[in-house]
C-alpha positions as CSV (number, residue, x, y, z in Angstrom):
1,X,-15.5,-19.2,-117.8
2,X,-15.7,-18.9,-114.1
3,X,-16.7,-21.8,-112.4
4,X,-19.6,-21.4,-109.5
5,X,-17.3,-21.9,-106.8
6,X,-14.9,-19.0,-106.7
7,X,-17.7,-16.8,-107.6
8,X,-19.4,-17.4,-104.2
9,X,-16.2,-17.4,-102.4
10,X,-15.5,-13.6,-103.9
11,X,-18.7,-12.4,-103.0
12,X,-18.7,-14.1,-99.2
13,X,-15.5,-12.1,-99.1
14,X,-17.0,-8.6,-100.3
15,X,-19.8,-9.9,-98.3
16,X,-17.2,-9.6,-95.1
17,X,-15.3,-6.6,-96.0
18,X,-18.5,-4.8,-96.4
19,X,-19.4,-6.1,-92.9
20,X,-16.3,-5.0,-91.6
21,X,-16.6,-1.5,-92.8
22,X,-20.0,-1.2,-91.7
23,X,-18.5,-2.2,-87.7
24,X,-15.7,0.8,-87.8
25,X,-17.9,3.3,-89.3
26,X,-20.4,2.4,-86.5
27,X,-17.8,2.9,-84.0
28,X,-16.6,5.9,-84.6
29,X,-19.9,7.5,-84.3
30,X,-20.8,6.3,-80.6
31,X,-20.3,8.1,-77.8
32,X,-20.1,7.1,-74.0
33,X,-22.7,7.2,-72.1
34,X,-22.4,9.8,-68.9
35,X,-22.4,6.8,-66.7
36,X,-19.2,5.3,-67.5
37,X,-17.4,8.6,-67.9
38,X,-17.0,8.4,-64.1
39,X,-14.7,5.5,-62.7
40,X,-15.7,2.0,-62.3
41,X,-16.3,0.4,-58.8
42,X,-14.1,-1.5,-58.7
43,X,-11.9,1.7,-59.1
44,X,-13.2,3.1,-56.3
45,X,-12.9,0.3,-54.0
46,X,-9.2,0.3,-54.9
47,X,-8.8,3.8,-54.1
48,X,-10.5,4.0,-50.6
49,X,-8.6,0.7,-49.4
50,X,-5.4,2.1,-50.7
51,X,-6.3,5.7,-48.4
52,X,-7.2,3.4,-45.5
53,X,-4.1,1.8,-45.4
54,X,-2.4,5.1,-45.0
55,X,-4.8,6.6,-42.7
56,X,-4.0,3.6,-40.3
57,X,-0.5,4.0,-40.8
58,X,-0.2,7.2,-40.0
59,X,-2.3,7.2,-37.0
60,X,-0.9,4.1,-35.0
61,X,2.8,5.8,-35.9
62,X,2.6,9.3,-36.8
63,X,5.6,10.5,-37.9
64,X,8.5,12.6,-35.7
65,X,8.3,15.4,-38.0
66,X,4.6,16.4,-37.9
67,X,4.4,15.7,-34.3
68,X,7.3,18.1,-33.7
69,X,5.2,21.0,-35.6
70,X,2.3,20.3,-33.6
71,X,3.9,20.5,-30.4
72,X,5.8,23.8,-31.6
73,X,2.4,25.2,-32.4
74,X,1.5,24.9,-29.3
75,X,4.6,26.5,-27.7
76,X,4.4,29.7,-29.9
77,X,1.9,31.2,-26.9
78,X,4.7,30.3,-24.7
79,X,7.8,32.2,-26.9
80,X,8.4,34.5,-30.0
81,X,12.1,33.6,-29.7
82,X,13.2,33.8,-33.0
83,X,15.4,31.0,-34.6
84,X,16.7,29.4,-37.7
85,X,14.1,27.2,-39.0
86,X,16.4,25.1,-41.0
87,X,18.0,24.0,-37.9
88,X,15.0,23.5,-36.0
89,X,13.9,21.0,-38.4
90,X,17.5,19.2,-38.2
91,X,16.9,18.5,-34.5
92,X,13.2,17.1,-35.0
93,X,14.1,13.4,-34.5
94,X,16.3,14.2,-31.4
95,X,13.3,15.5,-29.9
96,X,10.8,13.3,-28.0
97,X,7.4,13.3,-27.8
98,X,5.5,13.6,-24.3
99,X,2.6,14.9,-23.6
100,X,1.8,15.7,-20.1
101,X,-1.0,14.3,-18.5
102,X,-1.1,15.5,-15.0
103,X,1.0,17.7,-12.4
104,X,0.9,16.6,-8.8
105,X,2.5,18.9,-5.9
106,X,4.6,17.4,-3.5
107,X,5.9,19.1,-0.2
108,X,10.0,18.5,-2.1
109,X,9.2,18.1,-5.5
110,X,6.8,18.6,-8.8
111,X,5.3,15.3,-10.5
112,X,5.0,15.6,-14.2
113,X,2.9,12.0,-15.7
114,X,2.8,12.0,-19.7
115,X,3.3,9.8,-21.9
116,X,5.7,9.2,-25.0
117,X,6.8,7.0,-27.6
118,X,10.9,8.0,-27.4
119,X,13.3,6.2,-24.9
120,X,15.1,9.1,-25.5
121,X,13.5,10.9,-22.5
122,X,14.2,8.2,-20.3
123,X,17.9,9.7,-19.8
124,X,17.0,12.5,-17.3
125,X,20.5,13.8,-18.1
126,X,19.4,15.6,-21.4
127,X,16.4,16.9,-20.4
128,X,14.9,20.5,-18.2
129,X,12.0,21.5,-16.7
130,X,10.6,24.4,-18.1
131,X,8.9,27.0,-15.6
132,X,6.7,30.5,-16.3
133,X,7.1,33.7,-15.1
134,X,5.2,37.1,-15.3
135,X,7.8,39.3,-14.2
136,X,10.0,40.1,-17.5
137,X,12.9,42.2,-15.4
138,X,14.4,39.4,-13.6
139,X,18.0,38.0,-14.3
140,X,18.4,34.3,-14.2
141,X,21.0,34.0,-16.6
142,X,21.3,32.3,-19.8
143,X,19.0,29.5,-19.5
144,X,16.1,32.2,-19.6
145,X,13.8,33.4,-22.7
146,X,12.4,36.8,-22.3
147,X,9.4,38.1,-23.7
148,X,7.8,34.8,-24.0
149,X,4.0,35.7,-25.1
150,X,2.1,37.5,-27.2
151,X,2.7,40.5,-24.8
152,X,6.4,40.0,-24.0
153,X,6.0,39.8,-20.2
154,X,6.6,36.5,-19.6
155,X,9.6,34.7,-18.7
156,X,10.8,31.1,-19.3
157,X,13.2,29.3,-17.0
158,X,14.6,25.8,-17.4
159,X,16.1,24.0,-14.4
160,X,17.5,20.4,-14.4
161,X,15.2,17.3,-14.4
162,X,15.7,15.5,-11.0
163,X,14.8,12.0,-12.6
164,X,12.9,10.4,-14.9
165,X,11.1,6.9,-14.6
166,X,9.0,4.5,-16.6
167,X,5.6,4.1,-15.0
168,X,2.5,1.8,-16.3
169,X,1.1,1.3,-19.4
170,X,4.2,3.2,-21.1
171,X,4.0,6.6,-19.0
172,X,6.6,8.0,-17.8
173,X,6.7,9.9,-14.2
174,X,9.1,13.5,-14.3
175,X,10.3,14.5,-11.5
176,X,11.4,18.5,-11.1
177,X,12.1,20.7,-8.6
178,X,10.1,23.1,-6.6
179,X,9.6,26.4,-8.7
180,X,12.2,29.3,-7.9
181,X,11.1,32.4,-6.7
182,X,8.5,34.4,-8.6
183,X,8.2,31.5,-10.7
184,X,5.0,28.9,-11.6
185,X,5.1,25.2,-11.3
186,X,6.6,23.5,-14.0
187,X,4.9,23.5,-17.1
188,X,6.8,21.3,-19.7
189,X,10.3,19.8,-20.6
190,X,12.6,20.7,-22.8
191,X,15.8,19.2,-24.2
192,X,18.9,21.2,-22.4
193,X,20.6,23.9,-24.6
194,X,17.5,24.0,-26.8
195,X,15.9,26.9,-24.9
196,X,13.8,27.5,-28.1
197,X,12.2,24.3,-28.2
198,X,9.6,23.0,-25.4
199,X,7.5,19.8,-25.6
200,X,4.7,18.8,-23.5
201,X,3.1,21.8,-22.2
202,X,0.7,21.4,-19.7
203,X,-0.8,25.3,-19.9
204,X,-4.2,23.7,-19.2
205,X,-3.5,21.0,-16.5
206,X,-4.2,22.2,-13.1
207,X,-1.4,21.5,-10.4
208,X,-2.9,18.6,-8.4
209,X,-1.9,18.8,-4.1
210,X,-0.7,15.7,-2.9
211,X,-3.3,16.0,0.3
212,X,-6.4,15.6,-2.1
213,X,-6.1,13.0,-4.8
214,X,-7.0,9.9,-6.1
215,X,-3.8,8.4,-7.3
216,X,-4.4,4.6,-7.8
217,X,-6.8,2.5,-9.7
218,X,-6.3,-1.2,-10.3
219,X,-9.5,-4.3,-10.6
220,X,-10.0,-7.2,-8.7
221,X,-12.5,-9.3,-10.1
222,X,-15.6,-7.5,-10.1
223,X,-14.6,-4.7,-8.4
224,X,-12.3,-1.6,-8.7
225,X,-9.8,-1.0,-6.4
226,X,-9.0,3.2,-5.7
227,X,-6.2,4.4,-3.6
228,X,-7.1,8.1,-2.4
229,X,-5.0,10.6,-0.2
230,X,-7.0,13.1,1.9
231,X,-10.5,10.9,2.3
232,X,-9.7,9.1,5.7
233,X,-6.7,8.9,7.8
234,X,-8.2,6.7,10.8
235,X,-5.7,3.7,11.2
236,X,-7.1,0.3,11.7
237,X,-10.4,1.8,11.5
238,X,-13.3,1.3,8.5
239,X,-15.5,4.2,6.9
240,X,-18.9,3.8,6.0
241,X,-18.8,2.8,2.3
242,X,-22.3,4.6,1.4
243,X,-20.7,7.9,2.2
244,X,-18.2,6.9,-0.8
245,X,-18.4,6.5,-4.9
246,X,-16.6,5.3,-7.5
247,X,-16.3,7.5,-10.7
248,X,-14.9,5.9,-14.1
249,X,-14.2,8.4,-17.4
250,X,-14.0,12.4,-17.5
251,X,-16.4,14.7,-17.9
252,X,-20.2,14.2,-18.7
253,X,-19.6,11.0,-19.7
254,X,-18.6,9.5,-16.5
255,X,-20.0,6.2,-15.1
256,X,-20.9,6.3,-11.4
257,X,-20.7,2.8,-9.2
258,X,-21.5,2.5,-5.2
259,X,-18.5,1.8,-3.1
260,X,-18.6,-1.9,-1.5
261,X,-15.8,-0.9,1.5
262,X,-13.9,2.1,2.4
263,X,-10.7,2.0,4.7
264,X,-7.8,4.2,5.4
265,X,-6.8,5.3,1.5
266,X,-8.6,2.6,-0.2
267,X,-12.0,2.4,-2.0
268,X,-13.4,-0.5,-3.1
269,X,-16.3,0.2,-5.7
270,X,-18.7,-2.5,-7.6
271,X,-17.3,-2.3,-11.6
272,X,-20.0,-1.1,-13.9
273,X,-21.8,-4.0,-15.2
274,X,-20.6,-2.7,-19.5
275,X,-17.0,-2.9,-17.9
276,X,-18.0,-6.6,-16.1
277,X,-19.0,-7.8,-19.4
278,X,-16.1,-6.3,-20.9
279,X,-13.2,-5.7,-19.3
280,X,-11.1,-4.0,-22.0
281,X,-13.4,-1.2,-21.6
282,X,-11.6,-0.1,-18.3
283,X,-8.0,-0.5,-19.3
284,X,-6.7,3.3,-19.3
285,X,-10.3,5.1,-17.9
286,X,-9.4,7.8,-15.5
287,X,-11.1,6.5,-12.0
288,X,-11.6,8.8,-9.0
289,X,-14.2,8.9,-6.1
290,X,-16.2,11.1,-4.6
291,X,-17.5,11.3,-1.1
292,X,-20.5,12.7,0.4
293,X,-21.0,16.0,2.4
294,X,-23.5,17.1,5.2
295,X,-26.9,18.6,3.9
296,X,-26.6,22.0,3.5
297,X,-30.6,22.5,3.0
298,X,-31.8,19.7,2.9
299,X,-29.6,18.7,-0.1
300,X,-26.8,15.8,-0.2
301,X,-24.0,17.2,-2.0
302,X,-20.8,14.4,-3.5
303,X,-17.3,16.2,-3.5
304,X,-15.3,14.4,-6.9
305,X,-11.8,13.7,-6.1
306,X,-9.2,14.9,-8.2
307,X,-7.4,12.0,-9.7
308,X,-4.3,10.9,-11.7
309,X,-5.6,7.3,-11.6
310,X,-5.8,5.0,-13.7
311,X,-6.8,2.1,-14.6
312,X,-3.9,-0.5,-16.0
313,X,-3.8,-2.2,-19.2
314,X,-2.0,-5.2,-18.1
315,X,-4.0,-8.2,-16.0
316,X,-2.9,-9.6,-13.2
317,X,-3.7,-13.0,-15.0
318,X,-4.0,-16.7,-12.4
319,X,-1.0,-18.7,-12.9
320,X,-1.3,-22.5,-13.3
321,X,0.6,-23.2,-10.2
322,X,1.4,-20.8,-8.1
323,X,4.9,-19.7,-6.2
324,X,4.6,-21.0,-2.7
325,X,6.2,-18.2,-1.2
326,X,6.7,-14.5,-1.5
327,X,8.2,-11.4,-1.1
328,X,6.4,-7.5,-1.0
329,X,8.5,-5.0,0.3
330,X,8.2,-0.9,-0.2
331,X,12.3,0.9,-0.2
332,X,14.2,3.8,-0.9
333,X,17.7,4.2,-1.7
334,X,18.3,0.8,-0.6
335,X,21.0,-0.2,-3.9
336,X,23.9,-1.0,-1.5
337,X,21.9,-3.6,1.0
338,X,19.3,-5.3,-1.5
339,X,21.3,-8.0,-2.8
340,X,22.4,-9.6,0.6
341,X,18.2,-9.7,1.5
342,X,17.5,-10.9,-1.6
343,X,20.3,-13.3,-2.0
344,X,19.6,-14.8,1.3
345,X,15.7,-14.9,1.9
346,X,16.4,-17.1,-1.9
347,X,18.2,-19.3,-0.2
348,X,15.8,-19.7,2.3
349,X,13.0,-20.5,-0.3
350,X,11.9,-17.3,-1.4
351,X,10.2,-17.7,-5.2
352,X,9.4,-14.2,-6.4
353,X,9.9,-10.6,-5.5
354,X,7.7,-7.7,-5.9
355,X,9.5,-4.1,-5.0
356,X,7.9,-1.3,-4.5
357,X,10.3,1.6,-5.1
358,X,9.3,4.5,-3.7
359,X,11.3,7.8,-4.9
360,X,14.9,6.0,-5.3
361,X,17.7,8.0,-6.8
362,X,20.7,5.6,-6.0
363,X,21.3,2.6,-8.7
364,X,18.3,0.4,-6.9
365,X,16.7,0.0,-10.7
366,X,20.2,-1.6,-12.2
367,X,21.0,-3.7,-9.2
368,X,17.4,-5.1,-9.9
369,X,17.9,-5.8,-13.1
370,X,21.1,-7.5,-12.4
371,X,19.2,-10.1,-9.9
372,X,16.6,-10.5,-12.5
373,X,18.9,-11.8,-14.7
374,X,20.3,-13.5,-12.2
375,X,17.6,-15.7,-11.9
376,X,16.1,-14.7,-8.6
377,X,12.7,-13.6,-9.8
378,X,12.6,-9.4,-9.6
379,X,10.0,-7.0,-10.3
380,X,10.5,-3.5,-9.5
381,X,6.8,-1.9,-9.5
382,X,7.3,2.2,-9.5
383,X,5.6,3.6,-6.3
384,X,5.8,7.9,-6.6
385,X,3.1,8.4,-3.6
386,X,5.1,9.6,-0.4
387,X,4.2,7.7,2.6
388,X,1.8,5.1,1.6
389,X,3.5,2.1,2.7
390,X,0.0,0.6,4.4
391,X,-1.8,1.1,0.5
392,X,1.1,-0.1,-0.9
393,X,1.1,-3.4,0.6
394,X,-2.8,-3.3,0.0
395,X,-1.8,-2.7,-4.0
396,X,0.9,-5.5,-3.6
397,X,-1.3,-8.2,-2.1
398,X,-4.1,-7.8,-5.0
399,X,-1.0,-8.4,-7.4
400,X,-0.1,-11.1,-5.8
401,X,-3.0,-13.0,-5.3
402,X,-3.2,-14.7,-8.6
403,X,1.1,-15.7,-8.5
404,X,1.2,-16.3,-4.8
405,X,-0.2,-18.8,-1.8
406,X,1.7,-16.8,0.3
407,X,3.0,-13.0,1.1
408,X,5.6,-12.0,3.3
409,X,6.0,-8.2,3.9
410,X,8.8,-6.6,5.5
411,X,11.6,-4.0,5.5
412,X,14.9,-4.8,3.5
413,X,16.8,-4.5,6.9
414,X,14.9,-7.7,8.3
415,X,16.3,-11.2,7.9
416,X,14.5,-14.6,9.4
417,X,16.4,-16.5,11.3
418,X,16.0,-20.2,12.3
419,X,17.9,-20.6,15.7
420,X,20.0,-23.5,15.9
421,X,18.3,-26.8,17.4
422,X,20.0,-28.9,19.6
423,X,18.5,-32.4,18.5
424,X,18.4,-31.5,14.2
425,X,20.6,-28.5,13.9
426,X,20.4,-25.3,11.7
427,X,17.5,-26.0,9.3
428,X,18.8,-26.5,5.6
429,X,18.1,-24.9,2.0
430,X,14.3,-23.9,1.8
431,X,14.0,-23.9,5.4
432,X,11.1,-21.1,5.1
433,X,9.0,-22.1,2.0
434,X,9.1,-25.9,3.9
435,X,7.4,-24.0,7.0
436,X,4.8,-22.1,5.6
437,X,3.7,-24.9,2.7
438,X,2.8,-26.6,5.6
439,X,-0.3,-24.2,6.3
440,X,-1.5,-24.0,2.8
441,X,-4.2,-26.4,3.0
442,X,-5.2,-24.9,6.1
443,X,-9.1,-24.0,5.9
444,X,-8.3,-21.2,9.5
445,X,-4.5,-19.8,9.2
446,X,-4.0,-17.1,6.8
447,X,-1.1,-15.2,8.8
448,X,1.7,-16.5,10.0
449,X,3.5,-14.1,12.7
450,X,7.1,-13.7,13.6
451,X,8.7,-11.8,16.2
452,X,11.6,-9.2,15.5
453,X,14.7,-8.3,17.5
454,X,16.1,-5.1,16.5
455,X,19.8,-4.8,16.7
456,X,22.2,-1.5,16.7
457,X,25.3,-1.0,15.5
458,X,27.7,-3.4,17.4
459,X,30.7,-0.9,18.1
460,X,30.5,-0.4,14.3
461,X,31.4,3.2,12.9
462,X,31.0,1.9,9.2
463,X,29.0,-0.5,6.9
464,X,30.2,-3.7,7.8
465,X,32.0,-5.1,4.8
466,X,30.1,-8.3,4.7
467,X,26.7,-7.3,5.3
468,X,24.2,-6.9,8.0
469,X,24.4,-10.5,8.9
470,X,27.8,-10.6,10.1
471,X,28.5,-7.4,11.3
472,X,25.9,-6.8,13.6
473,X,26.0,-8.6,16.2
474,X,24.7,-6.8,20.0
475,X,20.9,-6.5,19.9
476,X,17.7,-5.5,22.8
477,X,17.1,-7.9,24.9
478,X,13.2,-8.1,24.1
479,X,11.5,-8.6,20.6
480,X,9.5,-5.5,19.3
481,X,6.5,-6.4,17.2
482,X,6.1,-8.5,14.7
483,X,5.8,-8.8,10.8
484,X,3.6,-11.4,9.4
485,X,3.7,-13.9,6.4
486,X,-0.3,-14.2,4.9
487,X,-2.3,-16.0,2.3
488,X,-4.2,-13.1,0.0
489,X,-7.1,-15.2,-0.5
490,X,-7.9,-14.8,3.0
491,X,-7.7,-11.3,3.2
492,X,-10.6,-8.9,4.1
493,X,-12.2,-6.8,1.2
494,X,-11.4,-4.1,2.7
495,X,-7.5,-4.6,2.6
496,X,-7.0,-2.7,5.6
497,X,-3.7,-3.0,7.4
498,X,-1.0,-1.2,9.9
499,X,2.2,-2.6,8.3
500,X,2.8,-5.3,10.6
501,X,-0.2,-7.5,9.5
502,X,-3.4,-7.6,7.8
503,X,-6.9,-8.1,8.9
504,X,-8.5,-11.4,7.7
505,X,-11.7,-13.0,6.2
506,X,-14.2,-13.8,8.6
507,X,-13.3,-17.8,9.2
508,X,-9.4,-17.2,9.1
509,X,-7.0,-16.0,11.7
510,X,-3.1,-15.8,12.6
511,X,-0.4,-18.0,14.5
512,X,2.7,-17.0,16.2
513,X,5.5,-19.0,15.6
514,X,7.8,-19.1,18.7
515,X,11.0,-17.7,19.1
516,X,13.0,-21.2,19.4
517,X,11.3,-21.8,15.7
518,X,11.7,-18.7,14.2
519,X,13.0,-14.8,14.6
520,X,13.3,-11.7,12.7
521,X,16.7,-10.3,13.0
522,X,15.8,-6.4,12.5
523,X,19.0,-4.3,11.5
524,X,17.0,-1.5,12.9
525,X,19.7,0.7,14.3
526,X,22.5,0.5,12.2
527,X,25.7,2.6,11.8
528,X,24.9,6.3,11.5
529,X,25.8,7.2,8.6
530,X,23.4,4.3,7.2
531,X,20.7,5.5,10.3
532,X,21.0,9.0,9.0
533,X,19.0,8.4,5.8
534,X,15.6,7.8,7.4
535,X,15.6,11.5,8.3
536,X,14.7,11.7,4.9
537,X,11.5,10.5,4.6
538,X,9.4,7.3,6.4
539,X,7.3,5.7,4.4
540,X,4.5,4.7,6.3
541,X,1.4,6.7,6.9
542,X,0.7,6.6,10.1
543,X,3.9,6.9,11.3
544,X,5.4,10.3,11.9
545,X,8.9,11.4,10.4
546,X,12.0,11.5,12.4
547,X,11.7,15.2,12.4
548,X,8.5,15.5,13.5
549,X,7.8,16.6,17.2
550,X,5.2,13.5,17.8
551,X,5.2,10.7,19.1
552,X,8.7,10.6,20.6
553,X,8.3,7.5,22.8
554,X,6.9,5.3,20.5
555,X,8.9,3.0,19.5
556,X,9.1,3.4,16.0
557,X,11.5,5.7,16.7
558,X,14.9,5.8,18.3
559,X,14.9,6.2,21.9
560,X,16.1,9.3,22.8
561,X,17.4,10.6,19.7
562,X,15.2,13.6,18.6
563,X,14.5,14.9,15.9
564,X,17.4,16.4,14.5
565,X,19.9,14.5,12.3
566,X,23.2,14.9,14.9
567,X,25.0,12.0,16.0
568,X,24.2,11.3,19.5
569,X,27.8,10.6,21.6
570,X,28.7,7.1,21.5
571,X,25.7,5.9,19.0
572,X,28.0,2.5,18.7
573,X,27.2,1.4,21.6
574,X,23.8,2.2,21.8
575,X,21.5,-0.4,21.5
576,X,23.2,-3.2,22.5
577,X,22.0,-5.1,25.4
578,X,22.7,-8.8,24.1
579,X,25.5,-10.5,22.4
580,X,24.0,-12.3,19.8
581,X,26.2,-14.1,16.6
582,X,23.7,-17.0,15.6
583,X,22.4,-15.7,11.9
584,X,26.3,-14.9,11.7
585,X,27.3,-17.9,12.6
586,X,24.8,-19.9,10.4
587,X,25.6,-17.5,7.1
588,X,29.1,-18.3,7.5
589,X,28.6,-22.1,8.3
590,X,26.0,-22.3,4.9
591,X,26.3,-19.5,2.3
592,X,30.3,-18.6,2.3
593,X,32.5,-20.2,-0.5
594,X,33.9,-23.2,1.0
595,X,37.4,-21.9,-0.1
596,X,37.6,-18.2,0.0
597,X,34.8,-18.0,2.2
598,X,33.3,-14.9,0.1
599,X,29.8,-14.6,0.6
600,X,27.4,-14.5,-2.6
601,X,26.6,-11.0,-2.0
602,X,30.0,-9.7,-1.9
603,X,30.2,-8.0,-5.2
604,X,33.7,-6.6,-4.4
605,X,35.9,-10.3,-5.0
C-alpha cells in the first residue's frame, strides 16, 4: 500500500505540470498590443542621437567630394564642355574649395576675397583666373572654352593668378589681372590645365570700385571702428559725425548705430547694445556706413556704403605687462632691406613688430617668418587697400594698444641714431626703450618727436653691400620733418593723423627731442635702381604719386626729378650736402663680429 506521502508529492507534481500547460497554452493565444508594435523610446532616443552625430559631422567638415558636385552644379550655367566623368571625379580632392565673397576693382588689378578650407590654393602657381565673354568668335587660344551657356555664346578665359595671400579669419585675398579685351572681370578660379573645372564663381557678386567702399571693420571697446574710401578726403580735418552711420549685418536684418567721430577714412560708431553684451555676436558681421545727403523735398535721404568689411574673429586681448616699446610700419617689396631695420632698431630695444604689408610680391612674407623664428617678435598683418598708409597706422595703433605703452611709426628706410656724446659716449644696448620708459608715467606726453635727415646716395651706383647704415654716408644739410614715437592710450577717438604724428587726447601733448639726443637717419634718396621703385606706387593718401603732375615742390618728393622714371645725370651725387659717417661709425664700433667684422644682417657670410 502507498503510503500518504508520495501520494501528495504525485499529485503536487500533476498539480504543476497542469499549471505549466495551462501558462503555454495561454501564451500562445495573446497577441500584442498596437502600442508596442512600434519601437520603444528608448529606441528612438538611440536613433535620433546616433543621426545627430552625423548631421554635425558632416556639417562642421563636409566632405571634398560632395562639395566638388556642388560647386560643378553651379558651373554648368558657365560651360557644357563635355568631359569624362570618371576622371573628374579622380581629381575631386586636388580641387579646393573657395567660395568668393567679394570682387573689389583696382586701377592695376582685380581683388577676389573668399574663403576655403584647402592650403592647396595658397600656392598661386597652380591656380587661374577665370574671366566671361559674350563674344563666341574670338581666338585666344587654348586656354579658352567656347560655347560656355545654355546658348553657346559665351566664352571662358583663364589667365594666371598674380598672387594669393592669407587674409583674417581664414580668407584668402586673390589677386588677378585686369580683364583682356572684350572680356568681364574675373569671375572665379580655376586649377590650370583643368579648363573644365571652375570653383568659386562669383556670377552674383557685384564688382565693388575701390573709390566707394567700406573695407575695414575692427572694435575697440564699445565701439566699432570702419575704414571707408570715398566718404572724406580732407587731411587733418574732422567731419561732422551726425552726417555718418554705422551699419552691422546684410539686408533687412541690419542693425543701425550713430557714428561717435568721423575723420579722413575712419568711422567710429557706438556698438549696438546686443553686440555690447555680447561680443561674439559681431565676430564675422559685414559692417558698412552710410552717410547722409541734402534734402531733396524736404526728405533726408542715407547713402549705404558698399563694403567688404568685416568684423574679425580674433580679440585684441590686454596683455599682463605690456612691451615697452614698438614698432608699426606700412611696406612694399621691402624683402632685401627689412632685416638690417629690424635687426638693428632690436638692438636698440625694440620689443615687437607689427607690419603692414601692403601688395608685396618679393619674398617679404619668408624673410618675416625667418625673423620670427628668430626671436625678434614679427607679425606681418595683410594690408590689400592701395594708399591708406594714414588708416593704416590708425588700424595699427587700436592693435596695439592692449600689447604696447608705446608706438613708433616710420618707414623701413629710417634708422634712430644717438650721436656720439663727448662726456658718456655712444649710448649702449636698449638705448631707445631706456629713453622713452622714461615718459611712461607721464600724466602730459603721449608723443615723442624726432627730427629726420634724409640722405642720397653717397657716389653709390649700387646697393651698398652692408646696408644703408654704412654705405650711405653724404646727407642735406637741414632735417625734414619729423616722425613721432606715441602712447595709444592717449590718442584722440578720432584717430586722425598725417603720417608723421597723431593728434592727442585733450590733457596730453608732444616733446621734441633735440638733435644732440636723437636723429632720424632717412635713407630717403638712395641708389636708383632702389629709388626707382617708388614710381610704383606711394602709399600714403594724401600724398600724390611720383607720376602725378602735383605738387612738384613739396618735399615729399625729389627735387627736381619729375615725374617720369629716367635717371637724372649724375643722381650720385645728388643730395649730398654733408659728410656724415656717425650711425656708420657706431654700427661698426657695436654690431660687427669682433673677428670678421660681418654685420648680423649680412645674410651672404
Amino acid at each position: 500500500m502507498d503510503s500518504p506521502e508520495p501520494r501528495r508529492k504525485l499529485k503536487t507534481f500533476k498539480l504543476r505540470d497542469d499549471v505549466i500547460s495551462e501558462h503555454r497554452r495561454k501564451l500562445k493565444t495573446v497577441k500584442l498590443s498596437p502600442l508596442r508594435q512600434f519601437p520603444t523610446v528608448r529606441s528612438v532616443f538611440y536613433f535620433f542621437c546616433f543621426f545627430l552625430f552625423f548631421f554635425i559631422i558632416f556639417r562642421r567638415h563636409p566632405t571634398t567630394s560632395f562639395q566638388r558636385v556642388v560647386e560643378l552644379s553651379r558651373f554648368s550655367k558657365l560651360s557644357t564642355y563635355k568631359f569624362d566623368s570618371v576622371r573628374v571625379l579622380s581629381k575631386f580632392n586636388e580641387l579646393t574649395q573657395f567660395k568668393i565673397e567679394s570682387r573689389v576693382s583696382f586701377p592695376d588689378h582685380i581683388l577676389l576675397i573668399g574663403t576655403t578650407i584647402d592650403a592647396a590654393v595658397r600656392n598661386s602657381n597652380q591656380f587661374e583666373c577665370v574671366y566671361r565673354s559674350n563674344f563666341s568668335n574670338l581666338d585666344l587660344g587654348d586656354d579658352v572654352i567656347k560655347g560656355a551657356n545654355d546658348d553657346g555664346d559665351d566664352v571662358i578665359k583663364g589667365m594666371n593668378v598674380l598672387s594669393v595671400d592669407e587674409y583674417s579669419d581664414n580668407r584668402l585675398l586673390v589677386r588677378c589681372a585686369l580683364p583682356p579685351v572684350n572680356f568681364s572681370a574675373p569671375v572665379g578660379i580655376r586649377r590650370r590645365g583643368l579648363t573644365s573645372l571652375t570653383v568659386g564663381l562669383a556670377d552674383d557678386k557685384p564688382l565693388n570700385t575701390w573709390e566707394n567702399l567700406a573695407y575695414e571693420a575692427v572694435l575697440d571697446g564699445n565701439t566699432a571702428v570702419v575704414f571707408v574710401k570715398g566718404i572724406s578726403h580732407r587731411q587733418g580735418k574732422e567731419s561732422d559725425p551726425r552726417q555718418f552711420r554705422c551699419h552691422f549685418g546684410l539686408g533687412e536684418y541690419m542693425i543701425t548705430s550713430r557714428a561717435v567721430t568721423a575723420a579722413q577714412e575712419v568711422v567710429r560708431c557706438a556698438l549696438p547694445r546686443s553686440m555690447v553684451m555680447r561680443p561674439e555676436k559681431a565676430r564675422g558681421v559685414r559692417t558698412t556706413v552710410s552717410f547722409r545727403m541734402p534734402r531733396v523735398h524736404g526728405r533726408v535721404n542715407h547713402v549705404l556704403v558698399p563694403s567688404v568689411a568685416k568684423i574679425p574673429g580674433s580679440v585684441f586681448s590686454p596683455k599682463v605687462k605690456k612691451h615697452e616699446l614698438c614698432v608699426c610700419t606700412m611696406l612694399w617689396n621691402q624683402a632685401h632691406s627689412i632685416r638690417e631695420w629690424i635687426t638693428y632698431h632690436s638692438w636698440l630695444g625694440v620689443e615687437k613688430w607689427f607690419v603692414y604689408d601692403n601688395n608685396s610680391d618679393d619674398e617679404i612674407k619668408t624673410v618675416i617668418e625667418d625673423l620670427d623664428f628668430e626671436g625678434y617678435n614679427v607679425s606681418r598683418h595683410v594690408w590689400p587697400w592701395i594708399k591708406t598708409q594714414e588708416a593704416g597706422f590708425s588700424h595699427c595703433a587700436i592693435r596695439a594698444q592692449s600689447e604696447c605703452n608705446w608706438v613708433s611709426f616710420m618707414d623701413v628706410d629710417e634708422f634712430y641714431y644717438f650721436p656720439y656724446n663727448p662726456v658718456s659716449g655712444f649710448p649702449g644696448q636698449g638705448s631707445l626703450r631706456t629713453l622713452v620708459s622714461n615718459f611712461t608715467t607721464s600724466s602730459s606726453i603721449g608723443e615723442i618727436r624726432t627730427s629726420c635727415h634724409s640722405f642720397g646716395p653717397s657716389g653709390l651706383t649700387s646697393r651698398p653691400k652692408q646696408g644703408v647704415t654704412v654705405g650711405y654716408t653724404c646727407r642735406l644739410q637741414s632735417p625734414e620733418r619729423h616722425k613721432s614715437i606715441i602712447r595709444p592710450d592717449a590718442l584722440d577717438t578720432n584717430l586722425m593723423n598725417v603720417v608723421h604724428h597723431f593728434h592727442l587726447r585733450k590733457g596730453f601733448t608732444f616733446i621734441d627731442l633735440p638733435q644732440n639726443t636723437a636723429i632720424i637717419n632717412h635713407y630717403k634718396y638712395q641708389v636708383w635702381e632702389v629709388f626707382r621703385a617708388k614710381f610704383y606706387r606711394r602709399v600714403a593718401t594724401y600724398v600724390a604719386d611720383w607720376k602725378d603732375n602735383q605738387n612738384e615742390g613739396s618735399r615729399d618728393r625729389a627735387p627736381g626729378l619729375g615725374t617720369e622714371p629716367i635717371e637724372p645725370p649724375d643722381w650720385r651725387l645728388q643730395f649730398c650736402e654733408v659728410w656724415d659717417t656717425g650711425l656708420r661709425d657706431f654700427v661698426l664700433a657695436n654690431l660687427g663680429d669682433v673677428t670678421t667684422g660681418v654685420l648680423p644682417w649680412d645674410r651672404s657670410m
